[in-house]
C-alpha positions in Angstrom: 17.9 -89.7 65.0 18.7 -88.9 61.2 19.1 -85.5 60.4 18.3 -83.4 57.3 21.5 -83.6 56.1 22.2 -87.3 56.7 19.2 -87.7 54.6 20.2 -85.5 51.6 23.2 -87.4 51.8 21.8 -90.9 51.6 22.7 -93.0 48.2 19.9 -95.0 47.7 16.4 -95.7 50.1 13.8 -96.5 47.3 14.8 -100.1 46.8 12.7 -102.6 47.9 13.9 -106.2 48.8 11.4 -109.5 48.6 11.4 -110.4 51.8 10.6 -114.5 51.4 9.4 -115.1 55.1 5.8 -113.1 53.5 3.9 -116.3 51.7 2.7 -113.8 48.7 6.8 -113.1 48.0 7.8 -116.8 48.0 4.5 -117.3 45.7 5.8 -114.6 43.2 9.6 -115.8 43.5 8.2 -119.3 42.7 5.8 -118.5 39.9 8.3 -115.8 38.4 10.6 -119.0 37.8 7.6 -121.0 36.6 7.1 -119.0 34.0 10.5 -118.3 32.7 11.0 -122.3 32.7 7.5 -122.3 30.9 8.0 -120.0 28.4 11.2 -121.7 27.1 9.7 -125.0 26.9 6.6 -123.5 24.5 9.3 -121.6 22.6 11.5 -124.9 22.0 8.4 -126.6 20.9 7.6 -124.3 18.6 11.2 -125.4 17.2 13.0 -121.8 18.3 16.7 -121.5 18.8 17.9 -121.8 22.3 19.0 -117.9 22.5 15.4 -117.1 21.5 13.7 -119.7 23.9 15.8 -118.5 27.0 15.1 -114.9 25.5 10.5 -115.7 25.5 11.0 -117.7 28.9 13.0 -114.7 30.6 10.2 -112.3 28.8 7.6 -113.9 30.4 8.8 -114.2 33.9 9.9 -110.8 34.2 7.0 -109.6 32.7 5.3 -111.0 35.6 7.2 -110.1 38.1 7.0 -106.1 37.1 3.4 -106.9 36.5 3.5 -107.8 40.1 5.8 -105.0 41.8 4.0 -102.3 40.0 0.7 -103.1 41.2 1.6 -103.3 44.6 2.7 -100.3 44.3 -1.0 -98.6 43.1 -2.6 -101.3 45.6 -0.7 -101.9 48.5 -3.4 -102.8 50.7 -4.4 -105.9 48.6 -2.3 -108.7 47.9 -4.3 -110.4 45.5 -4.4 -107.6 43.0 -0.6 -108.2 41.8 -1.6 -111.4 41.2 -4.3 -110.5 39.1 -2.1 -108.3 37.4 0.3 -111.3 36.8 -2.9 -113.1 34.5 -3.2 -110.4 32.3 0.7 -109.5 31.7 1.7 -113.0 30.8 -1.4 -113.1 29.0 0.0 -109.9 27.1 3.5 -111.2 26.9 2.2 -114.6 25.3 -0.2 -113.3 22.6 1.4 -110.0 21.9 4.9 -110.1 22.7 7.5 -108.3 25.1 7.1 -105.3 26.6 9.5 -102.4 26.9 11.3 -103.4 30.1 13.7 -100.4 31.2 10.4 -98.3 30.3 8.5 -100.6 32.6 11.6 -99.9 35.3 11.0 -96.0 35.0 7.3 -96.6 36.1 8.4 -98.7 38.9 10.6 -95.9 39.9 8.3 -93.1 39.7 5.7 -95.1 41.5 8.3 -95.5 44.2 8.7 -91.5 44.6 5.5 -90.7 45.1 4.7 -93.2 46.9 7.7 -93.2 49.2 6.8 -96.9 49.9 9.7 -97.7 51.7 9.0 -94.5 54.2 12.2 -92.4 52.8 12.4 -89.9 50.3 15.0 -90.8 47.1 18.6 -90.6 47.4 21.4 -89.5 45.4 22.2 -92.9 43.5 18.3 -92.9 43.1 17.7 -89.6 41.3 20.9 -90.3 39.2 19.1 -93.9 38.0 16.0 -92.7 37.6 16.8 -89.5 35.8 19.4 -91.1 33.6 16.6 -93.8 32.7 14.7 -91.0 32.2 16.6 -89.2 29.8 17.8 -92.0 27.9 14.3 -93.1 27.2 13.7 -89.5 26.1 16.4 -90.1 23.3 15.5 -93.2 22.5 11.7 -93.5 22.3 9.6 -90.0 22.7 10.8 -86.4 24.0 7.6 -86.3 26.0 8.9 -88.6 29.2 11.0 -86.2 30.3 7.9 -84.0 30.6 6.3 -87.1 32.1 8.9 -87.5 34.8 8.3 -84.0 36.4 5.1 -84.2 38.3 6.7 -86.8 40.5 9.4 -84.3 41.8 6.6 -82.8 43.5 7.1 -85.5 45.9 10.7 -85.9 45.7 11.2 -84.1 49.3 13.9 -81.5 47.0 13.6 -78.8 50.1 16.3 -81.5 51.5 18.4 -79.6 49.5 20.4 -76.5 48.8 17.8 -73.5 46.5 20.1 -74.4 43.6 19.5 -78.0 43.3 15.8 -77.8 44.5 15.4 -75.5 41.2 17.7 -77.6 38.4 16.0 -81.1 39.3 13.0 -80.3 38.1 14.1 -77.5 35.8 16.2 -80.2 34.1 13.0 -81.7 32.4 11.5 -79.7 30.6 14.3 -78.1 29.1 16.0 -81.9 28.0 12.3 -82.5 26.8 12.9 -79.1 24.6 16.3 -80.6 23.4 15.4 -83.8 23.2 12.2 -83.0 20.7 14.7 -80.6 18.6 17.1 -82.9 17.9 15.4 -85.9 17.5 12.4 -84.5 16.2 8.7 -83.4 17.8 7.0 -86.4 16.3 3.5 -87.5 17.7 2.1 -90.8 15.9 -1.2 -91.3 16.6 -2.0 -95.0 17.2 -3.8 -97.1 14.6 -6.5 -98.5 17.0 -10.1 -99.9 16.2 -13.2 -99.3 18.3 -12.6 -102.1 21.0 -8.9 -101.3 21.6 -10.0 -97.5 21.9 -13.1 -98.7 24.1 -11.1 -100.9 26.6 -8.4 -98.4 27.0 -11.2 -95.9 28.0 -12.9 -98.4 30.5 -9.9 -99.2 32.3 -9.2 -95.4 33.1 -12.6 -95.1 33.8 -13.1 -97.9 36.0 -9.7 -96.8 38.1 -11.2 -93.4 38.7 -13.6 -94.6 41.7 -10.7 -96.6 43.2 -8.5 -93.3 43.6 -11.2 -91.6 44.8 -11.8 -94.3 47.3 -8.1 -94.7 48.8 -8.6 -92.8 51.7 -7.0 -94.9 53.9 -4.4 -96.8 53.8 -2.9 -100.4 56.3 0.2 -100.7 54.9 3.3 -98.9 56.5 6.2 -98.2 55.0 8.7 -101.0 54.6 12.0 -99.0 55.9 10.2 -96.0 58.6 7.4 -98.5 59.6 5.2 -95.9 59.5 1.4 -95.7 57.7 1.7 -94.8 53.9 -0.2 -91.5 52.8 -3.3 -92.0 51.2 -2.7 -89.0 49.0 0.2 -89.9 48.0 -1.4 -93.7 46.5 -3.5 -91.7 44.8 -1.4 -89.7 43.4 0.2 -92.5 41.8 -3.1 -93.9 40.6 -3.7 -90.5 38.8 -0.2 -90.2 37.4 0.3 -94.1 36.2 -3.4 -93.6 34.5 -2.3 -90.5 32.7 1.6 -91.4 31.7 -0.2 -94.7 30.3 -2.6 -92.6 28.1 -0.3 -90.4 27.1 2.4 -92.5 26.1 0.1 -94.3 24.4 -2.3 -91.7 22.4 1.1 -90.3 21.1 2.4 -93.3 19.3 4.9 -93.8 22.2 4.3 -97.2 23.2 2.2 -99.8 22.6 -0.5 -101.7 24.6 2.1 -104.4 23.9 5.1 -102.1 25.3 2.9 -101.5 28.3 1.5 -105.1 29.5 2.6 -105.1 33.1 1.2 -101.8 33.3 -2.0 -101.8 32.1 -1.9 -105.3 33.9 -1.4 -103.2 37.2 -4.4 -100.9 36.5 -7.1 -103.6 35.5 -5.1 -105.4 38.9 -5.8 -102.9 41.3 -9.4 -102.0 39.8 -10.4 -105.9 40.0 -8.9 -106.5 43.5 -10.5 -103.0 44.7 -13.6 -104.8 43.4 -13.4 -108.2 45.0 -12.8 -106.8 48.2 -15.4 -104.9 48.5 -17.7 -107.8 46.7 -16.8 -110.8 49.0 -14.6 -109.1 51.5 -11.8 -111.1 50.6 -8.9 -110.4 53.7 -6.4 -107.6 53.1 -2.8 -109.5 53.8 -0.3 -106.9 54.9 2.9 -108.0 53.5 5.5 -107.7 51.0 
């Protein structure tokens, strides 16, 4: 049996391999490689250099596939919501342009910790990625996500470890937040939207809102403990991908373009939440 200390010393338990005996992984490997091919061919067509054709076909498939991992992590019991979420991230990808990936990998992270999808709590090669992600992304693009980043140490499991550590984790934040917005400046941009952008942004939230309140329960287990994943914790990362989304977003952070995938997870796991309880489409446990 693992102790507490075994577990504070783990390096890394939030990493998730695609298992490819689960049909829905083999179907995502395949159209992930679909896609990449696909998007190089338009781009060469359209007479683009090679570098940027590999670069649009590569865009596209990974687009999908974060698309696809970061909705089922807000809708695990549904398989055909990542899917869903697929449509409307390539579609984003195609018309708009890339998104921000590594900002799309924080996301994926966070999700993870709060979820604890794989059954374990984060381990030391995990909180050095993710907060070094974290703080780079800071530096580079807004002070704010530092800020961002702390309500998910709530479910970090940091009584694992000694008082000090449990108190400078999340204590590190704010105060690289602070430092962050002095030295590279406290600038909010507020984004120059019209009245349908502004209105679909505000339907999506609101159309997410009954699907937290309605995860309850949840099938899947976690991948690594096998044991049933918290509904509070899904819901929890409902609330918190809605409101980093916003946020980044209202303060000039990142655009709907930045953020395909993601808002491609949200309207994923609103639509499939729908469908299922529509036409009672099967819940496949995979994956």
């Amino acid at each position: 049996m693992q102790t507490d200390k075994n577990r504070q010393l783990t390096l890394t338990t939030i990493g998730r391999p695609v298992d490819f005996s689960y049909p829905t992984n083999r179907a995502i490997a395949i159209l992930t490689i679909g896609l990449m091919i696909a998007g190089t061919a338009i781009a060469l067509i359209q007479d683009a250099a090679w570098g940027r054709a590999l670069t649009s076909g590569f865009a596209w498939g990974a687009a999908a596939f974060l698309a696809w991992a970061l909705c089922r992590e807000t809708d695990r019991d549904r398989w055909f919501s990542a899917f869903i979420a697929v449509a409307f991230a390539v579609t984003s990808t195609a018309l708009f342009g890339h998104p921000k990936f590594l900002l799309l990998f924080w996301f994926l992270l966070a999700l993870r910790v709060v979820n604890r999808s794989t059954g374990n709590p984060p381990g030391i090669l995990d909180f050095v990625a993710f907060y070094g992600i974290k703080l780079w992304l800071g530096f580079s693009l807004h002070w704010t996500i530092p800020l961002l980043t702390l309500p998910t140490m709530l479910f970090a499991d940091l009584q694992r470890f000694s008082l000090p550590v449990r108190i400078g984790l999340p204590l590190i934040l704010p105060l690289s937040a602070l430092v962050l917005g002095f030295v590279r400046g406290w600038h909010i941009v507020a984004p120059q939207w019209g009245w349908i952008e502004l209105l679909v942004m505000i339907a999506v939230i609101l159309a997410l809102i009954p699907v937290i309140v309605s995860y309850r329960r949840v099938r899947s287990v976690c991948d690594q403990a096998g044991k049933p994943l918290l509904p509070h914790r899904i819901q929890w990362a409902l609330a918190w991908i809605a409101a980093a989304t916003v946020l980044l977003t209202l303060t000039g952070t990142a655009t709907l373009q930045d953020l395909g995938p993601v808002w491609g997870a949200m309207i994923g796991t609103t639509l499939g939440w729908a469908a299922q309880r529509t036409f009672g489409i099967p819940m496949m446990l995979d994956g």
